[in-house]
PyMOL commands that place a pseudoatom at each C-alpha (Angstrom):
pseudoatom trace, name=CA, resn=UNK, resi=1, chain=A, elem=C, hetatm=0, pos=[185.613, 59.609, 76.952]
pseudoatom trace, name=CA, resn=UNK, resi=2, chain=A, elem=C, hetatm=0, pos=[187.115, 59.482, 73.743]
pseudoatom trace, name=CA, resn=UNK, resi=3, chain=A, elem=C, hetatm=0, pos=[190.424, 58.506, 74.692]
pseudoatom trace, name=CA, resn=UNK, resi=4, chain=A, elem=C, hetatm=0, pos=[188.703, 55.880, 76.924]
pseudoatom trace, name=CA, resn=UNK, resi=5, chain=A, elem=C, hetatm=0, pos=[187.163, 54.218, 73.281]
pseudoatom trace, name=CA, resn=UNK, resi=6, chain=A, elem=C, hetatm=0, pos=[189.972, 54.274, 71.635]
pseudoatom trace, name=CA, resn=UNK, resi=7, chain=A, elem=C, hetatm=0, pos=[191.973, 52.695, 74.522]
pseudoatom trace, name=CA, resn=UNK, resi=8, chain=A, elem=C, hetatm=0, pos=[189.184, 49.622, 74.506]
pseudoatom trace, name=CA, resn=UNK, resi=9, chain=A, elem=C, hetatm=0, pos=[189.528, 49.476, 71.085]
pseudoatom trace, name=CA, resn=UNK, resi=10, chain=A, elem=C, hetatm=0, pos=[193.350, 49.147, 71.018]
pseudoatom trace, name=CA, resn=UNK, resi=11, chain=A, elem=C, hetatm=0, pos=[192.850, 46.201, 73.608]
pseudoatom trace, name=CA, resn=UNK, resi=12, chain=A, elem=C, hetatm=0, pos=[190.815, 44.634, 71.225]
pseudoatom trace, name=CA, resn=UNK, resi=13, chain=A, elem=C, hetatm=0, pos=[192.582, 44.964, 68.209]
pseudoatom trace, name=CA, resn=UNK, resi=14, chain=A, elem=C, hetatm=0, pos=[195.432, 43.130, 70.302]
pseudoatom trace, name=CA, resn=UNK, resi=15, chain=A, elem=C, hetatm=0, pos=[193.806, 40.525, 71.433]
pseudoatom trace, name=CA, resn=UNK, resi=16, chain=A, elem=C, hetatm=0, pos=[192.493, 39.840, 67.475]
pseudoatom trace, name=CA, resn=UNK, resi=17, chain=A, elem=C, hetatm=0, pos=[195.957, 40.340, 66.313]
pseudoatom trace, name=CA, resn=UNK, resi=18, chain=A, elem=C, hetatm=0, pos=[197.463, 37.966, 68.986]
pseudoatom trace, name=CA, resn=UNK, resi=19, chain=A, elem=C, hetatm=0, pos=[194.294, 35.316, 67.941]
pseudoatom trace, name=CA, resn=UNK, resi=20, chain=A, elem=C, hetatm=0, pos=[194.977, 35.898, 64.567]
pseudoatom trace, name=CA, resn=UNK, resi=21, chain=A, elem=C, hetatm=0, pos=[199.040, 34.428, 65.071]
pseudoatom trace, name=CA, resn=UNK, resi=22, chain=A, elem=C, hetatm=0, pos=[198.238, 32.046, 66.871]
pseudoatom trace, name=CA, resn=UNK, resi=23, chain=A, elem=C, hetatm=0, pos=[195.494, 30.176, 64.253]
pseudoatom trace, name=CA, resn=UNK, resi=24, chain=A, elem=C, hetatm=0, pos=[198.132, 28.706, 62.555]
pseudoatom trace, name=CA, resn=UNK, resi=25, chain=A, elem=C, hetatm=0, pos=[196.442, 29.768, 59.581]
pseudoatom trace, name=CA, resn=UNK, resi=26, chain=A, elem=C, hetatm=0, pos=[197.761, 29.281, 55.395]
pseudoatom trace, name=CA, resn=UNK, resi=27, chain=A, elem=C, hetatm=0, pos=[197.772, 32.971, 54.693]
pseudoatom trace, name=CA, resn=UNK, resi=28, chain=A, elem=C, hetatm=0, pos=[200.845, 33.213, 57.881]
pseudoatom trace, name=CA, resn=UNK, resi=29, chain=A, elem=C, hetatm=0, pos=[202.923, 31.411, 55.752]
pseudoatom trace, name=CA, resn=UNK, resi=30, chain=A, elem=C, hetatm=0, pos=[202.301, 33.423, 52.481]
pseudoatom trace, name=CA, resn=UNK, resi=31, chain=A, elem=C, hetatm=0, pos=[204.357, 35.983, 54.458]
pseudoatom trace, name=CA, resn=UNK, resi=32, chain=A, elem=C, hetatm=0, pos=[207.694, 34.615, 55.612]
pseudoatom trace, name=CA, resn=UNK, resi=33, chain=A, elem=C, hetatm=0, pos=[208.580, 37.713, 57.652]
pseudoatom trace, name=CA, resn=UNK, resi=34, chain=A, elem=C, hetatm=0, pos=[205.224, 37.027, 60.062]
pseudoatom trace, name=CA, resn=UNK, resi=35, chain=A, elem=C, hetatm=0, pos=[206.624, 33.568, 60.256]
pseudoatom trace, name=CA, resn=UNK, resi=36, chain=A, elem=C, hetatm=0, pos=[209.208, 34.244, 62.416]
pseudoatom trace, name=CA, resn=UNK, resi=37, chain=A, elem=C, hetatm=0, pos=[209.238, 35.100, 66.239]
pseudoatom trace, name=CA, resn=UNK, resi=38, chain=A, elem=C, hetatm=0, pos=[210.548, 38.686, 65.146]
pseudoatom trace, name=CA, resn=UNK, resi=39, chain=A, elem=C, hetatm=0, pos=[208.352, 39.326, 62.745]
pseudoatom trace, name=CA, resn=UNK, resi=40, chain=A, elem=C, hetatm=0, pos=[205.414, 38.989, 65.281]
pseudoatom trace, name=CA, resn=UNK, resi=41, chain=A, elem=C, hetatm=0, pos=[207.064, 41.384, 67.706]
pseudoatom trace, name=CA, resn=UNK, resi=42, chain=A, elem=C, hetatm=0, pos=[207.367, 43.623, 64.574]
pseudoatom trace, name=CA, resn=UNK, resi=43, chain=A, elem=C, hetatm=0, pos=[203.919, 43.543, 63.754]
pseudoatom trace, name=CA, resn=UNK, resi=44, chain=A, elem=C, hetatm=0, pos=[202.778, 44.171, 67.299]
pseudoatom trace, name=CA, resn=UNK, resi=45, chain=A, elem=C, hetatm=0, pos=[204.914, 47.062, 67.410]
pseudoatom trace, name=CA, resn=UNK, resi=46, chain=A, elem=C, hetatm=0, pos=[203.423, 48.515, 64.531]
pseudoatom trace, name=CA, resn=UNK, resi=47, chain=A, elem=C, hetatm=0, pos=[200.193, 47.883, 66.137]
pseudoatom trace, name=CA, resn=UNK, resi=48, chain=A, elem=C, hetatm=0, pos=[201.141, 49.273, 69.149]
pseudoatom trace, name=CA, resn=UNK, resi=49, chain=A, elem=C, hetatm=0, pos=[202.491, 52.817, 67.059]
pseudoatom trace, name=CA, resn=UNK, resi=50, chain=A, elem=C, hetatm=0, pos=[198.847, 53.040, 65.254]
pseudoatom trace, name=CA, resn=UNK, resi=51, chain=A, elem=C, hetatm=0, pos=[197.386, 52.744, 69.033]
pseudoatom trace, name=CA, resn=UNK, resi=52, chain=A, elem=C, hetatm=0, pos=[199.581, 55.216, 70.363]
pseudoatom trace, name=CA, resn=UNK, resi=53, chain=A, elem=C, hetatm=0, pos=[198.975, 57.996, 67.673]
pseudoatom trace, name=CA, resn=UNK, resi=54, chain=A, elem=C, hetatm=0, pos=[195.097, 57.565, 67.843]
pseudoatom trace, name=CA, resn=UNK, resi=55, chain=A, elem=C, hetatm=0, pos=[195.232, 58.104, 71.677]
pseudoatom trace, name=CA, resn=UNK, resi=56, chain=A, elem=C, hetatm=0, pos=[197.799, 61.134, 71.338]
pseudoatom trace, name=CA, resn=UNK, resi=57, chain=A, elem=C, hetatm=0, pos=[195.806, 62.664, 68.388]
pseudoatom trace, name=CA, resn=UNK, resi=58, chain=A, elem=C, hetatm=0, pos=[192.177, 62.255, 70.792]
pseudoatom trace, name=CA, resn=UNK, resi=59, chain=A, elem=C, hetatm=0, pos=[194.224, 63.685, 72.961]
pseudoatom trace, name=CA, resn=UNK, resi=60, chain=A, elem=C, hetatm=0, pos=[194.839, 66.883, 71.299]
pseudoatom trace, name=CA, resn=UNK, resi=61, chain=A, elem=C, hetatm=0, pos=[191.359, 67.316, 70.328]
pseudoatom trace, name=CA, resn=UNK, resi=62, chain=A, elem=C, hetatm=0, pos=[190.755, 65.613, 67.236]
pseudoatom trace, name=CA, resn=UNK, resi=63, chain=A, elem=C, hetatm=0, pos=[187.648, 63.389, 67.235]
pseudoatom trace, name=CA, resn=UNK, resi=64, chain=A, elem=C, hetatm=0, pos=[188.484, 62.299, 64.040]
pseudoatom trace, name=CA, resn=UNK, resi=65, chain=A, elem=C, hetatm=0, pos=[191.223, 60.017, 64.860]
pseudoatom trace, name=CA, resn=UNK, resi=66, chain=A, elem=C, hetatm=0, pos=[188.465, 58.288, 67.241]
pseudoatom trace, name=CA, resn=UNK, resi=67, chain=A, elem=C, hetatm=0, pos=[186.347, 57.562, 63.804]
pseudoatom trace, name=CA, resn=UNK, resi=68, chain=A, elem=C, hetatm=0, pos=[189.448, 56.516, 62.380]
pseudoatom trace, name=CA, resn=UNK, resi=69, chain=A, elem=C, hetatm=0, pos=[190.711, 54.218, 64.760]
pseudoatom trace, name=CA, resn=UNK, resi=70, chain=A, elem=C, hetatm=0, pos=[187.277, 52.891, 65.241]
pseudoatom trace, name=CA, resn=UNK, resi=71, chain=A, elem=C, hetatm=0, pos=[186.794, 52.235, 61.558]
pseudoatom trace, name=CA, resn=UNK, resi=72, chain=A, elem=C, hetatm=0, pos=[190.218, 50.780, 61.200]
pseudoatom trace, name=CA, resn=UNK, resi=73, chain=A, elem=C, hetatm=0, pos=[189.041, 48.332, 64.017]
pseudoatom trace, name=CA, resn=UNK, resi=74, chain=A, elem=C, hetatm=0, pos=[185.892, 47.141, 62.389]
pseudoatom trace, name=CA, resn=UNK, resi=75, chain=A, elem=C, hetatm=0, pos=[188.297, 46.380, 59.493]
pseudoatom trace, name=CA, resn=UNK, resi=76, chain=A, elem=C, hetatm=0, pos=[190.370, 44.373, 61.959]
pseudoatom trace, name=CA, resn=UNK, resi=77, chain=A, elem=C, hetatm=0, pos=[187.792, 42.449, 63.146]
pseudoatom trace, name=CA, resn=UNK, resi=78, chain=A, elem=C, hetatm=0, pos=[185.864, 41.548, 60.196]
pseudoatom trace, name=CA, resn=UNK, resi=79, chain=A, elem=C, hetatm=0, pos=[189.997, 40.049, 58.575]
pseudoatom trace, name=CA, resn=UNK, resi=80, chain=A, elem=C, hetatm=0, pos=[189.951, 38.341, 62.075]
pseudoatom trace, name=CA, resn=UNK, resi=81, chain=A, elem=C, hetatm=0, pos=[186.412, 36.773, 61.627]
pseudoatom trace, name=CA, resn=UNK, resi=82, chain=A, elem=C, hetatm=0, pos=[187.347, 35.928, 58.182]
pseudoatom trace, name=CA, resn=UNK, resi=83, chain=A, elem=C, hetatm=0, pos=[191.086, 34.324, 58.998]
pseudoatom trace, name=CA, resn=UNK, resi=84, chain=A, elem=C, hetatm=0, pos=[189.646, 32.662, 62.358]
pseudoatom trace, name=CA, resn=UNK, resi=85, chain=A, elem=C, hetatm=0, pos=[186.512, 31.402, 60.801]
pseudoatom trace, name=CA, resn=UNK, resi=86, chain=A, elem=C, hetatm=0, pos=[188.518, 29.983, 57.938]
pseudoatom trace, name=CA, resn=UNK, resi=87, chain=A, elem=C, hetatm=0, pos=[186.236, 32.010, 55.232]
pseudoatom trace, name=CA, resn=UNK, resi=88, chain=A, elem=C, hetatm=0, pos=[189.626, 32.885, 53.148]
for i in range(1, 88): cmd.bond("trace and resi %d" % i, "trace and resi %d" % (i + 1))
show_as sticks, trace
zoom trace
């Protein structure tokens, strides 16, 4: 079940990372390298990497990297909010 959570999780943290890009947003251009088509992918991979070391570590038993990854998604989505809503 836990790998199931953290695999919904990782879908949403994708789909607020791929909202977040695409806002067109000020703080995008503070960061030249997320400017650029490569720098996306780049990002996305990283995000992708975190993903796959939460489900291989629930995986081998530790329901720790669940809390983890779940945490580190609430922190994800409240950036989103704040980026999409224009707040910052």
């Amino acid at each position: 079940m836990l790998i199931v959570i953290v695999f919904m999780l990782g879908i949403a943290n994708f789909a607020m990372h791929s909202a977040v890009m695409r806002s067109g947003h000020p703080v995008l251009q503070d960061v030249p390298w997320l400017a650029t088509k490569g720098g996306r992918r780049i990002a996305m991979a990283l995000e992708f990497l975190i993903l796959a070391a939460a489900l291989s570590l629930a995986r081998m038993g530790f329901p720790m990297s669940g809390w983890a990854y779940g945490f580190y998604s609430a922190c994800n989505g409240i950036a989103a909010w704040m980026i999409l809503s224009r707040r910052k």
